[in-house]
C-alpha positions, 0 to 999 in steps of 0.5 A: 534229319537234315531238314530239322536241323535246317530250320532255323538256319534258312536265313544263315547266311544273311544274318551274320551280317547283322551278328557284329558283337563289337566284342573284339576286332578280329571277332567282328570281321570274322562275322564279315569274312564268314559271310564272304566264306559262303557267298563269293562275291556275290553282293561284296561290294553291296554287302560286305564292303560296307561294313568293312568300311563302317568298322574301319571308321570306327577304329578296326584295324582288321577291318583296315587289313582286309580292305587294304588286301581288296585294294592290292588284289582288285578281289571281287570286282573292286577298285585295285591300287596295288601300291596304297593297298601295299601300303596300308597293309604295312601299317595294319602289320605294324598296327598288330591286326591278325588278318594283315598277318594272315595275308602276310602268310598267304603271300609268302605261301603263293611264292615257293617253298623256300618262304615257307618259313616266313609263311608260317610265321605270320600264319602263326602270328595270326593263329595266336591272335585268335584269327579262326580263318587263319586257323581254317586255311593253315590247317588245311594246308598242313594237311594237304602240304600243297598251296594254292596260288592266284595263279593255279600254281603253289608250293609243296612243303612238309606235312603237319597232319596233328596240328593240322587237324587241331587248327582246323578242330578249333575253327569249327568251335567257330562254326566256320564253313571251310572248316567243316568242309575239310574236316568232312573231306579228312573223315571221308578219305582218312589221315594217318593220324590216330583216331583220323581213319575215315568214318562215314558217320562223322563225315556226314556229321560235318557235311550238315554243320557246313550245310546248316551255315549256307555254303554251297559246296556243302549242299554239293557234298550233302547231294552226294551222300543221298545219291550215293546210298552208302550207310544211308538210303538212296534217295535221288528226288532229294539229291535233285534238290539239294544239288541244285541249291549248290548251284553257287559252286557249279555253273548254273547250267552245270547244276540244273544239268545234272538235278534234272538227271537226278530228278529222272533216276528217282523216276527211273521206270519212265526215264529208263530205256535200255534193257538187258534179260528183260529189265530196265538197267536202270532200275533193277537190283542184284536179286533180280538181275541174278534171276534173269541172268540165270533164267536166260541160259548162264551157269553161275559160277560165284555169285557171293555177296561177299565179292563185288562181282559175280561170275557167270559161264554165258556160253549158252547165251552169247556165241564165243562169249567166255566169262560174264562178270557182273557188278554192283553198288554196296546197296544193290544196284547194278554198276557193270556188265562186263562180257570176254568173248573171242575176237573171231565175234567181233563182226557180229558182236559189233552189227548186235551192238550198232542195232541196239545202240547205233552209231560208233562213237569211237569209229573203231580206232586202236580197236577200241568200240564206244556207243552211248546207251543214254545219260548213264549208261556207255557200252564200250568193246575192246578188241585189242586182244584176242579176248574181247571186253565188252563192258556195259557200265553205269557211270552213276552207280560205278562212281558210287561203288569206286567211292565205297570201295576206296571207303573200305581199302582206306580204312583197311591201311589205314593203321599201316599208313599210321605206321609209317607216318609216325616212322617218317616224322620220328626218323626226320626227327633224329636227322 
């Protein structure tokens, strides 16, 4: 599906350059800034400078605004003049230019929350001037009552989720990529808004408008629903391919790293080597592990689809082994073998585990025993207490069964978190 409506966007993020309507300023450099949106600084200086500079020549005052916000902050590598960038961000203020008022607010938010009056302010002066990154960056931060500074440090202020959500529904309209970034991240984790509970659906829905215009962390986001497997099959040769292409978000290494692991899960009988009741960890599913457990010695005691986990009475098996809990993903697949067993075991436990896995990586302080099966899967044994916990767990799988789980539970609150938003506002209200 994806890949249909890819087509004809390949070349996306390219031609907006070349999309300059001279329809009205702000539209214009909105076409630039969008470029600048997807690519970072990549090519700014070779690509978007230049046009900056054409249309200032040509009498754009927004144009003058963002070029004299390059000057005071040196942004991608180009000249900083702190004090003639100052000054020619005043007059494009006095000139009226919408994206001299978003810097404005932007300013104002870096510093602390007793500005926050001023930042919205000019936030709201550009918003009205139908400035969509405004829209875009505002919305999120009512959102998210945090803002970031240059420094990695911001200021809290007080929530807006309503006129959040609308600003950063209008940017959409625009097909703006930081919009349907956030908008997606709103439809995964939930607001408590009425009609804003999360749903997978239109997550995905937004992940692909912001994949369709080139951006990165789209492609990251993309990535993750197809390794994922949750309301949509498993694939992880696609999930391969499409996190390498966020590789403008992560590190090269970091991106070539982890499609390469993703590449070898989707050949799992080849890459896979530990091995537990006779499979491949990697590669089997609840229906066959079950058998296996089973067929080893262990008395079911739930295995229930209703439940994450099953439990087993693995006595049989294991020598002081109490309980078996096993756990898996939403589509099957195996996320964690979890054994209690009495810590008068530890000795043999420890020399099966150091035969299989090798070398302690932890050197058994606080009681505590970790080994690397391999890229995926860590065995850990803790035994602080008299009841050891030996824990085999998937780390690919476990993070896709939390993000499922979180899934469920946020939709579950989701009407009383509503509740007591609405309760909140109304009782600030009255004050």
């Amino acid at each position: 599906m994806y890949k249909n409506r890819l087509a004809l966007c390949v070349f996306s993020s390219f031609l907006l350059l070349s999309k300059i309507s001279l329809a009205s300023d702000v539209d214009d450099v909105y076409e630039v800034m969008k470029y600048y949106q997807i690519n970072g600084c990549k090519n700014y200086s070779s690509k978007v400078v230049p046009v900056l500079e054409k249309l200032y020549k040509e009498g754009n005052i927004e144009a003058k605004a963002v070029l004299a916000r390059d000057k005071m902050t040196g942004n991608c590598f180009t000249d900083k003049n702190y004090d003639e960038g100052k000054r020619q961000l005043e007059e494009s203020l006095s000139e009226g230019s919408s994206y001299a008022h978003y810097y404005y607010g932007l300013e104002y938010s870096y510093l602390d929350s007793t500005n926050y009056n001023k930042s919205k302010f000019h936030f709201m002066k550009a918003i009205e001037m139908g400035n969509t990154i405004a829209k875009s960056h505002y919305g999120e931060e009512l959102i998210t009552g945090y803002t970031h500074s240059p420094d990695n440090e911001g200021a809290y202020f007080e929530r807006d989720y309503r006129l959040g959500v609308r600003l950063l529904e209008e940017a959409a309209l625009k097909s703006d990529p930081d919009a349907f970034l956030e908008l997606a991240r709103i439809y995964s984790d939930g607001i408590p808004v009425e009609g804003y509970m999360p749903d997978y659906q239109k997550h995905y829905e937004y992940v692909l408008k912001a994949v369709e215009t080139g951006h990165p962390y789209g492609y990251f986001l993309l990535a993750k629903v197809h390794k994922r497997g949750f309301k949509i099959k498993r694939d992880f040769k696609l999930a391969s391919e499409l996190i390498f292409k966020a590789r403008e978000h992560y590190t090269m290494s970091s991106a070539e790293e982890t499609s390469k692991l993703w590449a070898n899960l989707a050949e799992c009988e080849q890459f896979a080597s530990i091995e537990m009741f006779g499979v491949k960890l990697l590669c089997t599913n609840k229906n066959e592990f079950r058998q296996r457990i089973k067929a080893s010695g262990a008395v079911a005691i739930r295995e229930d689809n209703n439940y994450w986990g099953d439990l087993y009475d693995p006595s049989e098996i294991l020598p002081g082994a109490s309980k078996l809990y096993v756990e898996y993903t939403d589509d099957g697949r195996l996320a964690m073998v979890q054994y209690y067993i009495d810590k008068s075991q530890l000795n043999q436990v420890l020399t099966l585990l150091k035969n299989k896995y090798g070398k302690d990586l932890n050197n058994g302080q606080f009681d505590n025993y970790k080994f690397k099966a391999d890229e995926v899967i860590d065995v850990n044994l803790d035994a602080i207490y008299d009841t050891m916990e030996l824990t085999i767990i998937n780390k690919t799988f476990k993070e896709d069964q939390l993000y499922v789980k979180s899934y469920w539970k946020s939709r579950k609150i989701h009407s009383e978190n509503v509740e007591k938003y609405n309760k909140l506002k109304k009782s600030k209200s009255v004050i």
